[in-house]
N, C-alpha and C positions, 0 to 999 in steps of 0.2 A: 733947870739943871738936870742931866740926866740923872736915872736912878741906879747906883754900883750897892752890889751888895757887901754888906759889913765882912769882915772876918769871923763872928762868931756863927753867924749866919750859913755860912759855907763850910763852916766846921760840921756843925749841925747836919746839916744836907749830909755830909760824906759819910759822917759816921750814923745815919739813918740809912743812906745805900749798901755801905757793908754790915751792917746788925738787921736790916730787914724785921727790925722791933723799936717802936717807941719809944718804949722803956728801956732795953738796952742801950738803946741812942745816949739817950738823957744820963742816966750813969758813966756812960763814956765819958759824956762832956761835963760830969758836975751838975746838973742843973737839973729841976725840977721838969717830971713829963710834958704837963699844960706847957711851961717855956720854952719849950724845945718844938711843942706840934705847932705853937701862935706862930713863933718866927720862922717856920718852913713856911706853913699857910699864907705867911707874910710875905715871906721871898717868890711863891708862887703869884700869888697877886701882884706883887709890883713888876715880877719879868714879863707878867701874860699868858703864861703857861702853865699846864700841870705836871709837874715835878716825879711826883710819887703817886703812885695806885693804891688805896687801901680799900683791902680786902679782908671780912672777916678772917683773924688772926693772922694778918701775916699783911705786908707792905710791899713792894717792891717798884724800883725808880721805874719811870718810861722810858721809851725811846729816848726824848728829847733826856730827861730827868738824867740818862747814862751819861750821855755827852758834859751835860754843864757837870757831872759828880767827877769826870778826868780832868776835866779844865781845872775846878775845882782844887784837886789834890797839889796839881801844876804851880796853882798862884798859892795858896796855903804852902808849898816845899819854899815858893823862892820869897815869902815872906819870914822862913824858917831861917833860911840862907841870910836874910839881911841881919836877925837879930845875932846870927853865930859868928861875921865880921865886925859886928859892931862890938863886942864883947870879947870878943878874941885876935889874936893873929896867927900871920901862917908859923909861925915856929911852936906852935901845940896844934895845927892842922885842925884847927876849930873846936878844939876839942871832944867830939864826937862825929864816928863816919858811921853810916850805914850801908853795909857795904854786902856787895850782891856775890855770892860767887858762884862758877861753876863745879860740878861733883866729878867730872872728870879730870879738874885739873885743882881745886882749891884744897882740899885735904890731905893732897901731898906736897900741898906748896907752902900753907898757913902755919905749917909746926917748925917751919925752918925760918918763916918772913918774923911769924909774930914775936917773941924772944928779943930779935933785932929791936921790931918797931917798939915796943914796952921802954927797952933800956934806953930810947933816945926822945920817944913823948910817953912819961911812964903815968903823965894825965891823963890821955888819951883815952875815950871809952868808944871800942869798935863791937857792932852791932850786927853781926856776921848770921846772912839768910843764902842757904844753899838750895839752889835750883835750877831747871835744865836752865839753856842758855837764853834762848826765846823768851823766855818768862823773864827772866830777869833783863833782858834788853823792853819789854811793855815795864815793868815795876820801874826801870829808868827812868824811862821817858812818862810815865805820869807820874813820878815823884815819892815812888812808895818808896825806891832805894836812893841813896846818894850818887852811887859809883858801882860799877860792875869789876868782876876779873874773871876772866876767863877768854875762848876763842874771839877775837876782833871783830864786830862786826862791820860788814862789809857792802858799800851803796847805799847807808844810809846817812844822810847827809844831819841827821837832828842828830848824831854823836861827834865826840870828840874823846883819839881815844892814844894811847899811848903805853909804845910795848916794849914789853919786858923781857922776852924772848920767844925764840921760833923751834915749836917742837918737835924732833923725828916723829916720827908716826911706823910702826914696825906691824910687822906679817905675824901675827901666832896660830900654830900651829900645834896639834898633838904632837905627843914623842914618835910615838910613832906610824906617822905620815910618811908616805915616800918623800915627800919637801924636808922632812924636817933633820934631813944629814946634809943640809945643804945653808950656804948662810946669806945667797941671795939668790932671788928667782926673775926672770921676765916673767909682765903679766899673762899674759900667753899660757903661764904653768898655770893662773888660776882658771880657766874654762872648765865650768861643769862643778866647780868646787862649791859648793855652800855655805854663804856668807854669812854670821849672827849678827846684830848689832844691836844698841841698845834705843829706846824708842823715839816718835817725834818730840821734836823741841830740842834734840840733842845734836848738836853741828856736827858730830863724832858720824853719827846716823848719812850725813850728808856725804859725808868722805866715804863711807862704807858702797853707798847706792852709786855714789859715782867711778869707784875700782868695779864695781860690777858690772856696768853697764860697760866700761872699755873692755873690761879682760873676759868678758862673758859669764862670768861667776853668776852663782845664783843666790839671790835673796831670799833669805829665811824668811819670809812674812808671816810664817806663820808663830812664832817664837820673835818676840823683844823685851831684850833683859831691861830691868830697871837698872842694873848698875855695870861697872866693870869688872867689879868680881863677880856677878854672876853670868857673867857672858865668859870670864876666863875656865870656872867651874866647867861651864857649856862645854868650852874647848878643849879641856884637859880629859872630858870623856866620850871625845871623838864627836861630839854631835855639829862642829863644823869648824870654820877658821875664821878668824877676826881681826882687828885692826884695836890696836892699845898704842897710846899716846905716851910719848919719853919718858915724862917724870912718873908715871902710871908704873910703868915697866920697871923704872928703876927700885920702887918705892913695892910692888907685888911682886908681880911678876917673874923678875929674877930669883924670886925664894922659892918657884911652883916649878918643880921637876917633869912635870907633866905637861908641860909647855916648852916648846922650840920658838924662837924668837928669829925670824930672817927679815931681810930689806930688799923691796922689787927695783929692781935695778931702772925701771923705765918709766917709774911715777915719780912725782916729784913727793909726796909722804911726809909732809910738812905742813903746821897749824903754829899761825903768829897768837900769839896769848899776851894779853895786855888788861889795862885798868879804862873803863870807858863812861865816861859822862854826859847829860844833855849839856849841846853845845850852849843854850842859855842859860846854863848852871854860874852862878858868881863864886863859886869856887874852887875853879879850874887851877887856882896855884896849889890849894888842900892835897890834891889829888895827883898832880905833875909833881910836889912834893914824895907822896906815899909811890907814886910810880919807881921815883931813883931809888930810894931803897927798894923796892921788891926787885928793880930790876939787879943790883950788885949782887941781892942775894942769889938769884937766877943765876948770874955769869958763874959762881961761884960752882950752885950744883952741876950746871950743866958742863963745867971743864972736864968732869970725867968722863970717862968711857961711858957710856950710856948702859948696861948691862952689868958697873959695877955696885955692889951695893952702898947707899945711901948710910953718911953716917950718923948718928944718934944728932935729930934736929936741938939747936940751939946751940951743940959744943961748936967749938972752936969758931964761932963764925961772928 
């Protein structure tokens, strides 16, 4: 009979590859150090391979050892997944999501969703990690998160993903900028203009490099903000113009005097935002669940004017 390795086994393993310590391993998992190194040693001997490198003070997986620790986290999440259907159902969405989101669109979206989602599963324990968007589409797909939310990822065929709404995407610009008495431009006015964005892993990044390379505008490469307030700050003291997403604008931006806000008449200036899962997830109802509400609340903020301000999240909704 072939040889599968246990579940404790592969717990083991993962949390050896992230503590890169023995002893932290074994505390993770409850169990004494010696039990923790016999049945790695053991899981190496029975696959045929060496797993992990030990090096005076310090460990770290091999080549192969990296591979089987993502595989690993994969069968360990949807062994997670069977115990949370077997003990629950969809009308408490499992009762706990771990849920990924992104920073350019989650913290102006989660003070208006979460309010909702409490008063309707007020069991519900949501386990909220913000990070660019790349990161959190790998922390998917190898099972550190449950479900993502933010920009949709796109040609990759291991998600399964479902949206919530589609955002403007708006031109900022200093006060005063010759553009900025003006409330739409062809790209064409951006040529020579210099563009800030915030860094890799950010989709945001991707829309910016791509107005540039059509309209000739030029990339700040040498400056990349970590966030969107600080790429708006950038802007509001002349040091270039940028690209801020709807609910962004509606939520800052409309409060900073020091910012003009226009729309280029010849791009299309639009980002679909959605909740997104690995398609082999057994909990694609949990999630198509939490999608309807996040999306009502969406229709709701985005009926206004996009420029007007946002009102105090949780009332009236």
């Amino acid at each position: 009979m072939p040889f599968r390795p246990s579940h404790r086994q592969l717990e083991y393993l993962v949390a050896l590859g992230e503590t890169g310590h023995f002893g932290e391993a074994a505390k993770r998992c409850h169990v004494s150090q010696p039990t923790l190194s016999v049945q790695v040693a053991l899981l190496e001997k029975q696959l045929g391979v060496t797993l992990i490198d030990r090096m005076p003070g310090q460990v770290a997986p091999t080549p192969v050892g990296l591979e089987i620790i993502q595989a690993a986290k994969i069968i360990l999440n949807g062994l997670d997944e069977i115990r949370v259907l077997a003990t629950s159902s969809k009308g408490n969405l499992g009762g706990s999501i771990r849920l990924g989101v992104a920073p350019s669109f989650g913290p102006y979206f989660l003070p208006h969703l979460l309010p909702r989602l409490h008063l309707r599963h007020p069991d519900l324990k949501l386990y909220i990690r913000e990070d660019r968007p790349r990161l959190l589409e790998r922390a998917v797909l190898q099972g550190e998160t449950d479900c993502g939310l933010g920009p949709i990822p796109f040609g990759q065929e291991d998600f399964v993903s479902e949206q919530i709404c589609s955002e403007r995407i708006f031109l900022g610009v200093p006060k005063d900028h010759p553009l900025a008495q003006m409330e739409s431009v062809p790209m064409a006015a951006l040529k020579g203009a210099r563009m800030l964005t915030l860094g890799p892993g950010h989709r945001l990044m991707d829309e910016v490099r791509k107005l540039a390379d059509m309209s000739g505008a030029i990339l700040a490469l040498e400056y990349e903000g970590s966030s969107l307030d600080a790429i708006r700050q950038m802007v509001s003291i002349e040091m270039g113009l940028s690209l801020f997403p709807e609910l962004y604008v509606r939520s800052e931006v409309a409060k900073d005097e020091g910012i003009r806000l226009l729309t280029i008449t010849d791009w299309e200036g639009t980002r679909d935002i959605g909740f997104f899962w690995r398609r082999a997830s057994m909990r694609g109802g949990h999630f198509q669940a939490l999608a309807k509400l996040a999306g009502a609340v969406a229709d709701q903020l985005f009926a206004r004017s996009p420029l007007e301000k946002d009102p105090q999240p949780g009332r009236g909704s």
